[in-house]
N, C-alpha and C positions, 0 to 999 in steps of 0.2 A: 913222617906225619903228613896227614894232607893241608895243602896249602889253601890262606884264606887273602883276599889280597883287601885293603884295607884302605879307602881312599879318605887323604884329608887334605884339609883345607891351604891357603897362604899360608897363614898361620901354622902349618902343622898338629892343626886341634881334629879331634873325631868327636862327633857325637855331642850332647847335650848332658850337662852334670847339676843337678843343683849342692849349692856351697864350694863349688870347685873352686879349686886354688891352684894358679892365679884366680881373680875373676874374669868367668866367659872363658873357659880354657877348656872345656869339655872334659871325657873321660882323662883319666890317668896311661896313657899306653902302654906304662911297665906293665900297669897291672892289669890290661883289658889282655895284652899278650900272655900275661902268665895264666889266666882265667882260661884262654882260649889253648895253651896247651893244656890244662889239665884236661879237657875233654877232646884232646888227641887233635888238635888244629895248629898248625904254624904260622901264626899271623902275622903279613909283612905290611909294613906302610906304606903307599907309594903319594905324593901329590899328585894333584885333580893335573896338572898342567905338565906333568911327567907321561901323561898317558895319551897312544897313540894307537887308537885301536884300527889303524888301517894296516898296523905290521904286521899282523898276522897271529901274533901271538895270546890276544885275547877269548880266542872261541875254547868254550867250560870251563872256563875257570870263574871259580867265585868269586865274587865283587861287592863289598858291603860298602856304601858310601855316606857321610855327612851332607847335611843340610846347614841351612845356613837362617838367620833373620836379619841379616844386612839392611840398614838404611834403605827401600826401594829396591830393593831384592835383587841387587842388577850382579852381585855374586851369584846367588842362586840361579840366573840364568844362565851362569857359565856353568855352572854344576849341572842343569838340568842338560845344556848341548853333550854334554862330557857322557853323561849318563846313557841318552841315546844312543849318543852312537856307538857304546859298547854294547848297548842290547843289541843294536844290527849287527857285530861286529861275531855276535853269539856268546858273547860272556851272561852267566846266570847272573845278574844286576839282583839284588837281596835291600830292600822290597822291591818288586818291580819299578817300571818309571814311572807310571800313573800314579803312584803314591809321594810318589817326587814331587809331582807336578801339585797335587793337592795339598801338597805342606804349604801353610801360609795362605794359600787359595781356596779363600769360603765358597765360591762359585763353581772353580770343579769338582770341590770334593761332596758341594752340594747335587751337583750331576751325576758323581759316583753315588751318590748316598740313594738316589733315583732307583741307580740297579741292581739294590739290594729288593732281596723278592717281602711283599708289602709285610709280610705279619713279622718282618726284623726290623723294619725303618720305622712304625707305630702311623703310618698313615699321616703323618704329617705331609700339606700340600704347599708348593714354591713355585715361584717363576724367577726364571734369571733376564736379565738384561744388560745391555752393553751399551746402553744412551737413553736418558729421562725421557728423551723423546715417545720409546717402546714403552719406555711403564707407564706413559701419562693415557695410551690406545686403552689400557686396561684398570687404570689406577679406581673408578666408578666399580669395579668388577670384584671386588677383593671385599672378604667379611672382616669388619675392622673391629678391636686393631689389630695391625700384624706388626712384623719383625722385619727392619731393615737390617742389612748385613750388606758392608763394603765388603771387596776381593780380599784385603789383607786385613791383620792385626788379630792379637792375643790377649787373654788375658780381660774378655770383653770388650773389649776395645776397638771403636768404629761399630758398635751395634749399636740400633737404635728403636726405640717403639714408638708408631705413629697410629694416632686415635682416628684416622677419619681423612680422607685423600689431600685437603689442603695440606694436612701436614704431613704427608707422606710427598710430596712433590717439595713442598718446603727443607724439608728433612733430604731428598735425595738431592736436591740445588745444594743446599749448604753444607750439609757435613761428609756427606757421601760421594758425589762425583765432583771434580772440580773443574773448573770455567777455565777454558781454553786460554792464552794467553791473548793478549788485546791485539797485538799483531796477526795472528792465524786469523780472526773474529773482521778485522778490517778487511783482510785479501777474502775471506769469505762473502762480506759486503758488497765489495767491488767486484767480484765477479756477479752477482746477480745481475748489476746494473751494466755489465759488459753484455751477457750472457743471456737472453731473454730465453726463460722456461728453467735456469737454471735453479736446481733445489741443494742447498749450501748445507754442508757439512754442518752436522751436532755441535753446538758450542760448551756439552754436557756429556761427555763418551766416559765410559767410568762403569767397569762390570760390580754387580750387584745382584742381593738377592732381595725377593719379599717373600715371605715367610709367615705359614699361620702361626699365630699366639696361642700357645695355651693356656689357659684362664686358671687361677687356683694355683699355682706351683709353688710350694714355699722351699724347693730346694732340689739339685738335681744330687746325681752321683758321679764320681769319676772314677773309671776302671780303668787300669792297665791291664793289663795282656800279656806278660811274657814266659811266652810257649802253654805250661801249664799253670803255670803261678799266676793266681790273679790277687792285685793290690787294691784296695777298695776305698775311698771316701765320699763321706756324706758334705754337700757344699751347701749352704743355707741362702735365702737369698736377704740381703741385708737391706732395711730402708731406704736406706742413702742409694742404694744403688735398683731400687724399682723393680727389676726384673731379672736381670742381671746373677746368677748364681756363683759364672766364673769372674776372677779376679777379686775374692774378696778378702784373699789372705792365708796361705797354708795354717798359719798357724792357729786359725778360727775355723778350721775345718775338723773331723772327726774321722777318722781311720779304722781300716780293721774290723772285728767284732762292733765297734764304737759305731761306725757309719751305721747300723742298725740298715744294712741291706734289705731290702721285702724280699720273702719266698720268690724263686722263680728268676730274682733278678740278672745271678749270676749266670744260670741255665742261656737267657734270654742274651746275655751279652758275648758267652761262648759261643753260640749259633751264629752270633755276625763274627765275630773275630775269626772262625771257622770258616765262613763264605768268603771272608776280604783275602785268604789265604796267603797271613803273613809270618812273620816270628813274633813279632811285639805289635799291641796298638794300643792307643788311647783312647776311651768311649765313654762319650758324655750321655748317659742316659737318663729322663725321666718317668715318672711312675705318677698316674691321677688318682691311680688308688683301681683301676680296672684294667688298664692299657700301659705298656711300657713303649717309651718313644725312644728312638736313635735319634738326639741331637745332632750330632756331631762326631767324624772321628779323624786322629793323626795314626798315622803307620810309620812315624820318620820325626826323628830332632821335634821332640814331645819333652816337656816339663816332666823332672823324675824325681820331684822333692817327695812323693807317696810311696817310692821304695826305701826313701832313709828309714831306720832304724828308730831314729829321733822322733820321727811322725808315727809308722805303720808297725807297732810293735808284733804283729802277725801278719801272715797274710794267707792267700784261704788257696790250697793245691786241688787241683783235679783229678780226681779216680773213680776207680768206676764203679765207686758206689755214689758217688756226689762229692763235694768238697769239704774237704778237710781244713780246720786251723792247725796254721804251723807257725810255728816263733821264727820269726825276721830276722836273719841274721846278719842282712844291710848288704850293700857294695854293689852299686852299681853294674859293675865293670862283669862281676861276675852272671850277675841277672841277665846282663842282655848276650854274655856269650853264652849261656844255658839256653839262651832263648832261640838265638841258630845255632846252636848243637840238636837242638830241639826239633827246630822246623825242617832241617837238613835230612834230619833218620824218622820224620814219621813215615809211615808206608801212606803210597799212595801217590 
């Protein structure tokens, strides 16, 4: 069988599971391996810190690897060094590393999301920043309100809407970039007063996005992707939470047939999934009732409580007459090795 090589964590965890047992323990590996031979793959474990791709032994072989949400991400940046330099090394890295790098990271994935060609992304317009200093040249420029978005966090979380630039500067001061530590801010000081002309370091560096608002939305959807199977829900946006679609609760969401998908939507989300050229993604799309928008997407260590069973009693396959309902028959483990069995043997 051909070999698949399978990178995890300290821990020895892969992947992302919702209800996994332990808790935060990812896939199951008996059964991500037995998954993966059923569709003729020999799947081997190796840890991230086991691997040493200057031996020589890395160039074509396959390489699927974990992500991580670690406290400050300071794992995932050993995973993302580890990553590279297997793609230099020539191993086929499954999703690429760009998609690495965007896991977790509103900011690049917001750049990627740039170069998707316009009639897939819905014309939504951003500017990114790397210090309140650059948003404050343009913050007068922006049709309000828009959408702040810090570099990290899930589940809504670190987004924010600001009505009008005082509180878009207030908004990116307080919740979004954070203030230098009072010693950096002092030696800053003192070198001006050393330093005549000297222009002192941002006391506010902290990447960011602003983001147009779309006025009206009472609810987006969340697709996954895997190969052909696509899982569907409808996300509501609840009071309490203003604007806000994600984080409100799987189990106040609607699934399947249930999400009441509009014509077209699925079509519209296959064409990006199609362009990001991966095995699985996650795609937050909205609909104003004329125009479908690309929110957002993950191609890596993505929430997968919308393939349980217990949620998505169907989900909706790809053929070439359009999509089909098919009954859910749940597992994770087998879903995503379907999904590069999938992306592995299309032609092309």
């Amino acid at each position: 069988m051909e070999k698949i090589y399978l990178l995890t964590d300290y821990k020895g965890h892969f992947g992302s599971k919702h209800d996994d047992v332990p808790y935060r323990s990812g896939m199951e590996l008996h059964k991500l391996k037995a998954a993966f031979s059923d569709y003729g793959y020999d799947a081997e474990t190796v840890p991230f810190s086991m691997v040493h791709p200057g031996d020589g032994t890395w160039a074509g072989k396959r390489v699927l690897y974990t992500s991580t949400e670690d406290p400050g991400l300071i794992y995932k940046q050993y995973i993302e060094d580890v990553v590279l330099a297997l793609s230099y090394a020539g191993a086929e890295v499954i999703p690429r590393f760009e998609f690495l790098r965007a896991n977790n990271n509103k900011v690049f994935m917001e750049l990627m999301r740039e170069l998707v060609p316009e009639n897939l992304k819905g014309n939504i317009t951003s500017s990114h920043f790397g210090t309140l200093e650059e948003m404050l040249t343009m913050k007068e420029k922006f049709s309000y309100p828009v959408v702040v978005k810090g570099h990290s966090g899930a589940m809504g979380r670190n987004v924010f809407l600001a009505h009008n630039a005082k509180e878009l500067q207030k908004t990116v001061r307080r919740k979004v970039v954070p203030l230098s530590p009072m010693k950096l801010r002092i030696k800053e000081y003192l070198r001006q007063v050393k330093h005549r002309g000297y222009q002192r370091d941002s006391f506010s560096r902290g990447r960011f996005i602003v983001q147009e608002f779309i006025p009206g939305l009472t609810n987006d959807w969340k697709v996954y992707f895997f190969g052909e199977r696509a899982f569907v829900f409808y996300r509501p946006v609840f009071p309490e939470r203003i604007f806000k679609a994600s984080g409100g609760g799987y189990d106040n969401y609607r699934y399947g047939e249930d999400a009441e998908a509009p014509p077209g939507m699925l079509d519209f989300g296959w064409e990006v999934f199609r362009k990001l050229n991966v095995p699985n993604a996650s795609l937050d799309i909205a609909w104003d009732g004329s125009r479908f928008y690309l929110l957002e997407f993950q191609c890596i260590y993505f929430g997968t409580a919308g393939i349980l069973r217990r949620y998505s009693r169907s989900y909706f396959q790809k053929t070439e007459k359009g999509w089909r309902v098919v009954e859910n028959e749940g597992g994770v483990e087998k879903v995503y090795a379907g999904s590069i069995a999938w992306f592995i043997n299309i032609p092309g």
